[in-house]
OpenMM code with the backbone's topology and positions (N, CA, C; nanometers):
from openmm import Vec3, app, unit

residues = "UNK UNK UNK UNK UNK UNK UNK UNK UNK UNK UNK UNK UNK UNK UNK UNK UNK UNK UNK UNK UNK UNK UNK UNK UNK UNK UNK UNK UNK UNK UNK UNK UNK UNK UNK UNK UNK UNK UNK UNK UNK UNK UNK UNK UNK UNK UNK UNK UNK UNK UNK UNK UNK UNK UNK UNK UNK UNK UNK UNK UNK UNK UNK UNK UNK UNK UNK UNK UNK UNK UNK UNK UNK UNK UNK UNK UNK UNK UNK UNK UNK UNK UNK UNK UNK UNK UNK UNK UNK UNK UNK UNK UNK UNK UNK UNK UNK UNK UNK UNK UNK UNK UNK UNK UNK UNK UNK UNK UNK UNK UNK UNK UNK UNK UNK UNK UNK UNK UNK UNK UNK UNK UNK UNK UNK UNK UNK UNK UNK UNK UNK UNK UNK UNK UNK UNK UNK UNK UNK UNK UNK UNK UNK UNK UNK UNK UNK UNK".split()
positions = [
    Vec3(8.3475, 2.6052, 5.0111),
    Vec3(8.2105, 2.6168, 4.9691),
    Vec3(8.1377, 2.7194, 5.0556),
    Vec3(8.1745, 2.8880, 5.0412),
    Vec3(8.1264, 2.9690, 5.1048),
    Vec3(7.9840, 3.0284, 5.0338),
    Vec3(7.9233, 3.0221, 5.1414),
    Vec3(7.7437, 3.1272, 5.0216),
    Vec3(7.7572, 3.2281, 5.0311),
    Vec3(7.7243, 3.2817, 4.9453),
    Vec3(7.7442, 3.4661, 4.9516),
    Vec3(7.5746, 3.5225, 5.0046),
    Vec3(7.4932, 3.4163, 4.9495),
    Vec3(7.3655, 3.4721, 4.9488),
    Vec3(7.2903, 3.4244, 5.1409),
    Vec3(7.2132, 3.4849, 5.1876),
    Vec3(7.1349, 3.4748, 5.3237),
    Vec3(7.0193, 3.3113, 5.2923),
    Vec3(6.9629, 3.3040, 5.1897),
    Vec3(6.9128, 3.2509, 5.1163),
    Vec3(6.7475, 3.2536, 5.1875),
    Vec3(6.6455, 3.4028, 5.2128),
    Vec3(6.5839, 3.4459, 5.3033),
    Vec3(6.4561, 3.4586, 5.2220),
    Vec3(6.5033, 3.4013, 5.0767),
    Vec3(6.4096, 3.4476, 4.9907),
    Vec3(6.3989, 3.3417, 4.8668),
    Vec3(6.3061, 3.3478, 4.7822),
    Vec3(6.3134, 3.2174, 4.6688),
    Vec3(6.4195, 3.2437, 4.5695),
    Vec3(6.4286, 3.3733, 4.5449),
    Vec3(6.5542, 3.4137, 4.4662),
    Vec3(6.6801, 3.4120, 4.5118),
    Vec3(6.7071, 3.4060, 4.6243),
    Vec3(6.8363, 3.3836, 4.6870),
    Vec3(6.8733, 3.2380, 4.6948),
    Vec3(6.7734, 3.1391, 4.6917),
    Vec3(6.8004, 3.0020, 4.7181),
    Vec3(6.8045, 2.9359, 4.6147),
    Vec3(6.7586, 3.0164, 4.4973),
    Vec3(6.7911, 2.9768, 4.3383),
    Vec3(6.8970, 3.0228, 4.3146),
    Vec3(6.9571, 3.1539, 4.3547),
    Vec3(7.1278, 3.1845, 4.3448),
    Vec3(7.2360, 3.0654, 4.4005),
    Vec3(7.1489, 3.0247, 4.5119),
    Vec3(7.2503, 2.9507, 4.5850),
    Vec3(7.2812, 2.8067, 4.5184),
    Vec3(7.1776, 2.7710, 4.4594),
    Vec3(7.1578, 2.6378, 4.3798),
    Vec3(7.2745, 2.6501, 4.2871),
    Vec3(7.2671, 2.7524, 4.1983),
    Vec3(7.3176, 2.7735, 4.0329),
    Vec3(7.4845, 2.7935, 4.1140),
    Vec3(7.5418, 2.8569, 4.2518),
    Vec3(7.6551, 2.8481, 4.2817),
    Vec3(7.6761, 2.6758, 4.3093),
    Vec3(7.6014, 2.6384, 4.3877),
    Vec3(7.6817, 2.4856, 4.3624),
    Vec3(7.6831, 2.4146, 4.2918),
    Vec3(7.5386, 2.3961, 4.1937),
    Vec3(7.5492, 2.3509, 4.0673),
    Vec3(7.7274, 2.3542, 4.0074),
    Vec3(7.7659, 2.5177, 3.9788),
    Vec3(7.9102, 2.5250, 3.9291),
    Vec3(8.0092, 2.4787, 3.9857),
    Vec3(7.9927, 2.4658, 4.1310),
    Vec3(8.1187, 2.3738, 4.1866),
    Vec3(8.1065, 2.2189, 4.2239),
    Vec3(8.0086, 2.1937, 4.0920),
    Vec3(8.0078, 2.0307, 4.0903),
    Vec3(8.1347, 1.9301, 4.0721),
    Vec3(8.1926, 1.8517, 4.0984),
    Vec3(8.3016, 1.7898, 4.0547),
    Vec3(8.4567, 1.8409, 4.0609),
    Vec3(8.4481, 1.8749, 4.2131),
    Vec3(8.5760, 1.9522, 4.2293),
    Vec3(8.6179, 1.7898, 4.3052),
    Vec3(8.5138, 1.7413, 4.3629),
    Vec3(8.6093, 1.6040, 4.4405),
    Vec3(8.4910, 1.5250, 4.4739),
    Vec3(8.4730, 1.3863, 4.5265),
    Vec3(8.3790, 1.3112, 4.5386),
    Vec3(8.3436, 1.3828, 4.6595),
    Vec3(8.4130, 1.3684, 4.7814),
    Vec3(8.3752, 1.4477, 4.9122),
    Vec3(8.2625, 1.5335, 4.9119),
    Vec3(8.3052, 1.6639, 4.8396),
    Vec3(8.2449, 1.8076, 4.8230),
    Vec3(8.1105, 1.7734, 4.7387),
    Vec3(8.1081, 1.6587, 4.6578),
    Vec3(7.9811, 1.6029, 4.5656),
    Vec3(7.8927, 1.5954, 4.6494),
    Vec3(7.9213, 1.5101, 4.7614),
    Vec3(7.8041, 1.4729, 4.8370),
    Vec3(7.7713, 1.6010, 4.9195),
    Vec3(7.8537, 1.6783, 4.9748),
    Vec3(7.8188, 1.7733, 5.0111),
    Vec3(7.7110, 1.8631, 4.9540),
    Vec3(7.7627, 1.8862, 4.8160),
    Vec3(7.6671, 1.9752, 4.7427),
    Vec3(7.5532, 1.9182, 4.7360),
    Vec3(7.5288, 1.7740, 4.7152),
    Vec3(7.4323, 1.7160, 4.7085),
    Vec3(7.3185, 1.7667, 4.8218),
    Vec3(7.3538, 1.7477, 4.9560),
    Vec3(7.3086, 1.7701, 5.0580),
    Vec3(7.2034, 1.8808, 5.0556),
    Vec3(7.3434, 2.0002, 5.0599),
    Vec3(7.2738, 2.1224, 5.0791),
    Vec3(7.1944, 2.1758, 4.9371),
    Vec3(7.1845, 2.1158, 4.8291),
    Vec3(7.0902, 2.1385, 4.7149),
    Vec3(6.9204, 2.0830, 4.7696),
    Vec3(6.9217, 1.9684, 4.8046),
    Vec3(6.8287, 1.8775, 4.8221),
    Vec3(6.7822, 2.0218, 4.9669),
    Vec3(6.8462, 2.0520, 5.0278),
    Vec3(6.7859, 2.1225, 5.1620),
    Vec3(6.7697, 2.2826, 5.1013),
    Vec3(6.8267, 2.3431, 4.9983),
    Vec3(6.7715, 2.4643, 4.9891),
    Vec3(6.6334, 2.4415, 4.8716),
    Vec3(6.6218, 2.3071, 4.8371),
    Vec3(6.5261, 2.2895, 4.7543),
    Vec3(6.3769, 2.2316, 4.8634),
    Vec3(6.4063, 2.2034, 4.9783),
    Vec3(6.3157, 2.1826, 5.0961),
    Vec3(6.2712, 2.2985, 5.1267),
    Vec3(6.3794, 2.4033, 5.1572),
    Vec3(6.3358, 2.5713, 5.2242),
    Vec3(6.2441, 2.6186, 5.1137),
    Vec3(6.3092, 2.6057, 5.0029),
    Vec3(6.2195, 2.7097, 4.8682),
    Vec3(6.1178, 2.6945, 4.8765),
    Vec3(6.1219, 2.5372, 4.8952),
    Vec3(5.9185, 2.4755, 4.8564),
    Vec3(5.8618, 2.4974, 4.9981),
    Vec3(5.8957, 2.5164, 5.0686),
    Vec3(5.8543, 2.5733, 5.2202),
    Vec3(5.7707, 2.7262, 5.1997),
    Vec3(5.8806, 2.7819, 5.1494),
    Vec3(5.8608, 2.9010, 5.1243),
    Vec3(5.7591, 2.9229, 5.0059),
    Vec3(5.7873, 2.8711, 4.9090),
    Vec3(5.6617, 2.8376, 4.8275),
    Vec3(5.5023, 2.8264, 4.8218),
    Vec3(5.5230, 2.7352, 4.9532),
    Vec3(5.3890, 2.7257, 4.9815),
    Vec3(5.3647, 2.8073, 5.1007),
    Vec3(5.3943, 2.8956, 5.1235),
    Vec3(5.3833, 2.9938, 5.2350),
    Vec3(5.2648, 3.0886, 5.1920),
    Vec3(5.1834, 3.1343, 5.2275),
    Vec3(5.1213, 3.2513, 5.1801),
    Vec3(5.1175, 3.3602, 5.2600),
    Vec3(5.0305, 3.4980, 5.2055),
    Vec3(5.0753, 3.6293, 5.2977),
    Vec3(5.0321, 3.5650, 5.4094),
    Vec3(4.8896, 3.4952, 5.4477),
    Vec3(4.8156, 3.4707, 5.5499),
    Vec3(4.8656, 3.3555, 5.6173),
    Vec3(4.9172, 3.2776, 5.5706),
    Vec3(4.9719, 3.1547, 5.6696),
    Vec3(5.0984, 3.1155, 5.5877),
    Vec3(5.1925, 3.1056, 5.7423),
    Vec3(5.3809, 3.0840, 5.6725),
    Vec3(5.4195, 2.9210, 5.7264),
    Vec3(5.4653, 2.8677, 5.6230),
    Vec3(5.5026, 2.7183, 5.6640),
    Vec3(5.6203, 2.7112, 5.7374),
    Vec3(5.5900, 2.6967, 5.8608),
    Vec3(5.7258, 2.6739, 5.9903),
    Vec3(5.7780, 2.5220, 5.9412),
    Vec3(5.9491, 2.5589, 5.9593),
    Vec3(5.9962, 2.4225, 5.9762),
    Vec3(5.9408, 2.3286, 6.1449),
    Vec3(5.9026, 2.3730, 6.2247),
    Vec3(5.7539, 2.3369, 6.3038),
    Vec3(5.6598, 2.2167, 6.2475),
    Vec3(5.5858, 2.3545, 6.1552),
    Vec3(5.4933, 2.2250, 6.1337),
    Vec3(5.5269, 2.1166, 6.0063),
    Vec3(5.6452, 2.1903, 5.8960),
    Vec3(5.6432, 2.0940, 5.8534),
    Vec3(5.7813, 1.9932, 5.9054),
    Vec3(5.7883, 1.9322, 6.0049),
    Vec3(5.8821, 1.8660, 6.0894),
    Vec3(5.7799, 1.7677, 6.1693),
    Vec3(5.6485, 1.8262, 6.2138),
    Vec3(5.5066, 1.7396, 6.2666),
    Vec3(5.4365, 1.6664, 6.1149),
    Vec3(5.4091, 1.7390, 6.0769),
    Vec3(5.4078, 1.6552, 5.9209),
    Vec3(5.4459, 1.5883, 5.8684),
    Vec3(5.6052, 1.5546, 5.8847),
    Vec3(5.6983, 1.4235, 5.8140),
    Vec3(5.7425, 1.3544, 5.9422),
    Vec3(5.7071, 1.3741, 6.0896),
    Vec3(5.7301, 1.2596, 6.1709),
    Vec3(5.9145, 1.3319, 6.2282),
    Vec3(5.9890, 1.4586, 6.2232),
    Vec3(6.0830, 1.4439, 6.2898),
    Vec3(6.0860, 1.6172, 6.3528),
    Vec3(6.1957, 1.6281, 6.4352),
    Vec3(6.1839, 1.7423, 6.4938),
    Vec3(6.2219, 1.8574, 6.4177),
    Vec3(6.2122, 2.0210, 6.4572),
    Vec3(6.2198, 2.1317, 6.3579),
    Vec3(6.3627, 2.1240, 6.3589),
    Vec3(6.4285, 2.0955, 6.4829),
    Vec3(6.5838, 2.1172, 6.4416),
    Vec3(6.6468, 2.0088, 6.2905),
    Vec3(6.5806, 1.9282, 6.2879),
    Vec3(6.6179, 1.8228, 6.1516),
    Vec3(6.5621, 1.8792, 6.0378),
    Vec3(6.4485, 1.9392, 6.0518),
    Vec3(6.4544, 1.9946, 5.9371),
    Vec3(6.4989, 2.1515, 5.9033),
    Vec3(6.5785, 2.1956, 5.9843),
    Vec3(6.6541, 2.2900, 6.0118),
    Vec3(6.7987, 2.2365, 5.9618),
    Vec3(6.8358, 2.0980, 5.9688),
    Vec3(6.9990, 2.0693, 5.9494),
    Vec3(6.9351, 2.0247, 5.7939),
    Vec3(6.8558, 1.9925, 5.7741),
    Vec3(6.8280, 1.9409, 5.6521),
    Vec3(6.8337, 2.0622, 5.5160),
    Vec3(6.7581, 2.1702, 5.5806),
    Vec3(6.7975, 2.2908, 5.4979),
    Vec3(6.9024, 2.3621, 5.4449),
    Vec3(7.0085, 2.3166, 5.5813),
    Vec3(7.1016, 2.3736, 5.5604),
    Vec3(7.2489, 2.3346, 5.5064),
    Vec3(7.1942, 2.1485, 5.5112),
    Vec3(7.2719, 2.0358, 5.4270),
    Vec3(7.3732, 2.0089, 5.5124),
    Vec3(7.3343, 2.0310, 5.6263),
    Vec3(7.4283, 1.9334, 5.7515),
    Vec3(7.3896, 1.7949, 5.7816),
    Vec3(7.2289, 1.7549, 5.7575),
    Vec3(7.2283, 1.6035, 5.7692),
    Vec3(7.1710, 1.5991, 5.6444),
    Vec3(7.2452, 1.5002, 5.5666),
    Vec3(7.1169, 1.4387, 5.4479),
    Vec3(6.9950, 1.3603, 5.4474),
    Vec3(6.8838, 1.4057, 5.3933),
    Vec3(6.7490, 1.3678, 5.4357),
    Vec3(6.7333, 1.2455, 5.3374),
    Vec3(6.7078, 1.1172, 5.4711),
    Vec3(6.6895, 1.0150, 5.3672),
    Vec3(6.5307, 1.0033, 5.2744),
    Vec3(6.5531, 0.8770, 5.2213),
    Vec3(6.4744, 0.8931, 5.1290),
    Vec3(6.3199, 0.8987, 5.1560),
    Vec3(6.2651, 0.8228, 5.3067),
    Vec3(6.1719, 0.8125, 5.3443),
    Vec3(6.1095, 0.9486, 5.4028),
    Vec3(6.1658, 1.0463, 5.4473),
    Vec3(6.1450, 1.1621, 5.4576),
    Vec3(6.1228, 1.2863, 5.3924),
    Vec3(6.2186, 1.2380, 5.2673),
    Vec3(6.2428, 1.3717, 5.1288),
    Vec3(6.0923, 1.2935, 5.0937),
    Vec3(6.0316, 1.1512, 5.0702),
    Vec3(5.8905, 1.1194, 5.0046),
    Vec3(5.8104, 1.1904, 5.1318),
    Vec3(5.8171, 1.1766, 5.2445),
    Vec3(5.6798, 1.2524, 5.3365),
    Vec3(5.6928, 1.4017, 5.2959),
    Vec3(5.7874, 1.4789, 5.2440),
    Vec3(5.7906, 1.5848, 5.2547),
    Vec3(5.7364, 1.6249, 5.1153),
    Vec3(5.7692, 1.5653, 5.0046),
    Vec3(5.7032, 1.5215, 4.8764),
    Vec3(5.5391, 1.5218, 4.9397),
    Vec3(5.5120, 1.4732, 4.9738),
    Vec3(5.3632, 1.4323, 4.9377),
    Vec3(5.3095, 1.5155, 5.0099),
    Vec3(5.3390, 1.5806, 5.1476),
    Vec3(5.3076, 1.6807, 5.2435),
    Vec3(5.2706, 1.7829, 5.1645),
    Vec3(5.4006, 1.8673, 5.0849),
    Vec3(5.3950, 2.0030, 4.9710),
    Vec3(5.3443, 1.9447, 4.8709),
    Vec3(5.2883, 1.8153, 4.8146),
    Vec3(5.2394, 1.8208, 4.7085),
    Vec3(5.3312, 1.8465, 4.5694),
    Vec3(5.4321, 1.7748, 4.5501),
    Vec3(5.5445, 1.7771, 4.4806),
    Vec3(5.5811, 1.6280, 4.4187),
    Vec3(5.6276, 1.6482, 4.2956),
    Vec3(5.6861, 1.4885, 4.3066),
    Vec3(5.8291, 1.4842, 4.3286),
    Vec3(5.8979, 1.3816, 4.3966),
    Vec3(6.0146, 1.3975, 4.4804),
    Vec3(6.1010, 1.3947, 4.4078),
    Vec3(6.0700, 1.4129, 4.2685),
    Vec3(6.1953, 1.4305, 4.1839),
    Vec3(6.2207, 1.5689, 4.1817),
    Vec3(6.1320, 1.6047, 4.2319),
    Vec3(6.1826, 1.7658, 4.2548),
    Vec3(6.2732, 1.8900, 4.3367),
    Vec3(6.3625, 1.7566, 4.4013),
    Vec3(6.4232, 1.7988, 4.4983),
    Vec3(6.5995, 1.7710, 4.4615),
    Vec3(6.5761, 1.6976, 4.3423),
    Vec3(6.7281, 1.6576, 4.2479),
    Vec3(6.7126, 1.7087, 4.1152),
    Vec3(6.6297, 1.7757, 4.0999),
    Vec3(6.5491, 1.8730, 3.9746),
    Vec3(6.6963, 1.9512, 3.9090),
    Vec3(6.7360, 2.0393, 3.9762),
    Vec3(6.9261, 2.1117, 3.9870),
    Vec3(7.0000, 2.0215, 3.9009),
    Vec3(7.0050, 1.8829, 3.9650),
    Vec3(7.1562, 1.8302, 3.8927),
    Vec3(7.0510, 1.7212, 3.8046),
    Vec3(6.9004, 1.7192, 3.7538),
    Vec3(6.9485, 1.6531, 3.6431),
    Vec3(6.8936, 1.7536, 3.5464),
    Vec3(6.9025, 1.8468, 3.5841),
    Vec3(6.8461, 1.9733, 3.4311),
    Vec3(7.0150, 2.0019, 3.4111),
    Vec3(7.1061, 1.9994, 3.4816),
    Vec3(7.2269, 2.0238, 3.4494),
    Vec3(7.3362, 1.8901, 3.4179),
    Vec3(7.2601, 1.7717, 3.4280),
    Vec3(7.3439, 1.6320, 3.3921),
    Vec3(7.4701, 1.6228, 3.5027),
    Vec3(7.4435, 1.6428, 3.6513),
    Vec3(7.5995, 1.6299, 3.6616),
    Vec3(7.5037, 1.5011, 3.7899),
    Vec3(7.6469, 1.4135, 3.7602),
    Vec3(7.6197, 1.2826, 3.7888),
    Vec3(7.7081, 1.2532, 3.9187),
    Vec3(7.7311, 1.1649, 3.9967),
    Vec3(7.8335, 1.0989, 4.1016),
    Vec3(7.9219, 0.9628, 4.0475),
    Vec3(7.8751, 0.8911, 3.9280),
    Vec3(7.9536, 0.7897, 3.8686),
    Vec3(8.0111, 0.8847, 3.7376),
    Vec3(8.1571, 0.8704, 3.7411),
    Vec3(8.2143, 0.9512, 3.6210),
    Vec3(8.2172, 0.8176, 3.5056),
    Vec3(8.2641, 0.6910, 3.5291),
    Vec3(8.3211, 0.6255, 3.5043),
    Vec3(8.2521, 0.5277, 3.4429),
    Vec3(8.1705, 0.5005, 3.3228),
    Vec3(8.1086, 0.3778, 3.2692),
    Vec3(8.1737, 0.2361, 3.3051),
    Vec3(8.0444, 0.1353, 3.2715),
    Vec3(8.1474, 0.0107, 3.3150),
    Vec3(8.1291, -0.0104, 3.1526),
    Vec3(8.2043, -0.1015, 3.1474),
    Vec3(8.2571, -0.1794, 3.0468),
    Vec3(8.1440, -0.2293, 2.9960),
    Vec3(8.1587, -0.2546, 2.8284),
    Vec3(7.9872, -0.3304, 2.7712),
    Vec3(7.9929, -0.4600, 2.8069),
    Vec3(8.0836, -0.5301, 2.7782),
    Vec3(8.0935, -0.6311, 2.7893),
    Vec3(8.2053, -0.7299, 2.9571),
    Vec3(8.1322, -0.6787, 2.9991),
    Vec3(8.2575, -0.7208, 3.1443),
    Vec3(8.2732, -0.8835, 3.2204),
    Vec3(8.1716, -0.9536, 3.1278),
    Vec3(8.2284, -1.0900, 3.1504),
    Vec3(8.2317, -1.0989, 2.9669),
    Vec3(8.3531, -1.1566, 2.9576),
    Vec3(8.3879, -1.2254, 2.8361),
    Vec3(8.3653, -1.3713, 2.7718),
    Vec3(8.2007, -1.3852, 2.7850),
    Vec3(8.1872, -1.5139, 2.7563),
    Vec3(8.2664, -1.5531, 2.5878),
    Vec3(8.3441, -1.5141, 2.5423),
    Vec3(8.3599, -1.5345, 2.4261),
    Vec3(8.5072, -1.6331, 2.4345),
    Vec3(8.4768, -1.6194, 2.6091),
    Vec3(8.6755, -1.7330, 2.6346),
    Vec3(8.6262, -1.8700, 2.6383),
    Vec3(8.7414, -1.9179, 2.6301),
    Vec3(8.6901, -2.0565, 2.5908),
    Vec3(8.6436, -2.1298, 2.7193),
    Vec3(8.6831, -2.0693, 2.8872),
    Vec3(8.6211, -2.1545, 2.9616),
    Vec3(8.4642, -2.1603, 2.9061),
    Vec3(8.4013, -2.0310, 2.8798),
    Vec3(8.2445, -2.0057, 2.8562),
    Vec3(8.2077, -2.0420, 2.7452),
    Vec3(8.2435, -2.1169, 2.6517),
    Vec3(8.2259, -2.1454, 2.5083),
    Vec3(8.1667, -2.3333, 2.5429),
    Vec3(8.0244, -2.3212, 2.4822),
    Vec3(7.9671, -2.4515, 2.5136),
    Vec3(8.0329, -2.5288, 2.4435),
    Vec3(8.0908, -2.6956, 2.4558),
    Vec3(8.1236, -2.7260, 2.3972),
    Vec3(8.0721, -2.8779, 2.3591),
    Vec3(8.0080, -2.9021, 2.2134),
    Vec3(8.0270, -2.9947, 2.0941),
    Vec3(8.0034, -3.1031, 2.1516),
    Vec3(7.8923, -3.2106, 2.2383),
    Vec3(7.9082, -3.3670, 2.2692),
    Vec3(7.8843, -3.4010, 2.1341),
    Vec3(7.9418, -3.5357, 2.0997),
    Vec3(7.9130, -3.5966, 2.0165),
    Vec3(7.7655, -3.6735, 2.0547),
    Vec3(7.6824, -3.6838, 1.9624),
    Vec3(7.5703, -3.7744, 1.9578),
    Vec3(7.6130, -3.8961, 1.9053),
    Vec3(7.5609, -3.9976, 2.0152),
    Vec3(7.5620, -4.1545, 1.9610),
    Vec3(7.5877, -4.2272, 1.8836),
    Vec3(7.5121, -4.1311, 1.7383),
    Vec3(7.5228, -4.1445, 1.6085),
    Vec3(7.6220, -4.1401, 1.5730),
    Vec3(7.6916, -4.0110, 1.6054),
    Vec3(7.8369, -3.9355, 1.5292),
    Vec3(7.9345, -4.0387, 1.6136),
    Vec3(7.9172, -4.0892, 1.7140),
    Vec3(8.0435, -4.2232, 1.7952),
    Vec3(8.0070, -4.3031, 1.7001),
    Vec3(7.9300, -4.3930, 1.6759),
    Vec3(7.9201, -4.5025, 1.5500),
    Vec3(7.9596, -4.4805, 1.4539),
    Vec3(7.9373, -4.3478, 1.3584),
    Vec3(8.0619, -4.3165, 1.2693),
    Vec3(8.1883, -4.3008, 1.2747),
    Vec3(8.2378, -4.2628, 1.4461),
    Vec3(8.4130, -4.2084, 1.3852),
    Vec3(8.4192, -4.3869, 1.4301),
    Vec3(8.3710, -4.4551, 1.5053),
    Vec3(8.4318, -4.6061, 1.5644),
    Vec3(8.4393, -4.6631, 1.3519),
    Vec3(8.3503, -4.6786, 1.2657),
    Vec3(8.3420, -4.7114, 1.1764),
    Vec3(8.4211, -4.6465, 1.1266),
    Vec3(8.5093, -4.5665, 1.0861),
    Vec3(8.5999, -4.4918, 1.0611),
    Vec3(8.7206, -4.5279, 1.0727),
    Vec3(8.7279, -4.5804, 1.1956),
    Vec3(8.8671, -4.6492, 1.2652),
    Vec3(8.9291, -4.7474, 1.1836),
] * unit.nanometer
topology = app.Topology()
chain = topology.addChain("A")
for resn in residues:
    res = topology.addResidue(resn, chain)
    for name in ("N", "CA", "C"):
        topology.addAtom(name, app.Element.getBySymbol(name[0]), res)
């Protein structure tokens, strides 16, 4: 999983997306990987995003903003630590984003981490341990005894 791109720019970090996007599902391992570093070049972009000519958003301040240091959000960019969930929401609400916007990549492209549906029906109440079964009422004993 080599980048070709510096990713120094918003267009480079959208190149970089659409390359791992394509190497989705080479192995569960590399999934989470990609996962990682999607979620962190989608942190840099919106960094960069909200940057203007006059004031540039340091991983600095936004690292004082969500409560951890610049080097974390430095590994976070670069998809060496995965940013849990309580952090990807401070960083959400910090940029003014909704935090679905940071898994935006894999669900405009459907690629998932469960390949494997479960079953519709995976308890089989239709066996006979699970099959209620028939007391006779009171009534119906006084008939079969009269019967006898």
């Amino acid at each position: 999983m080599t980048n070709k791109w510096s990713n120094t720019n918003i267009e480079e970090i959208n190149h970089s997306i659409n390359d791992l996007v394509q190497q989705w599902n080479i192995s569960d391992k590399d999934n989470d990987i990609i996962f990682d570093k999607i979620i962190g070049l989608q942190i840099k972009k919106l960094r960069y995003m909200r940057s203007t000519k006059y004031r540039y958003m340091s991983q600095t301040k936004l690292a004082k903003a969500i409560g951890v240091t610049f080097q974390q959000v430095q590994k976070y960019e670069k998809g060496i630590n995965d940013c849990r969930f309580k952090y990807l929401k401070r960083i959400a609400e910090y940029l003014e984003v909704d935090v679905n916007y940071f898994t935006n990549p894999m669900e405009t492209n459907n690629l998932t981490f469960i390949k494997k549906r479960r079953e519709p029906n995976v308890y089989k109440f239709n066996q006979p341990q699970f099959v209620e079964r028939k007391t006779n009422t009171s009534h119906e004993q006084e008939n079969q005894k009269e019967s006898i």
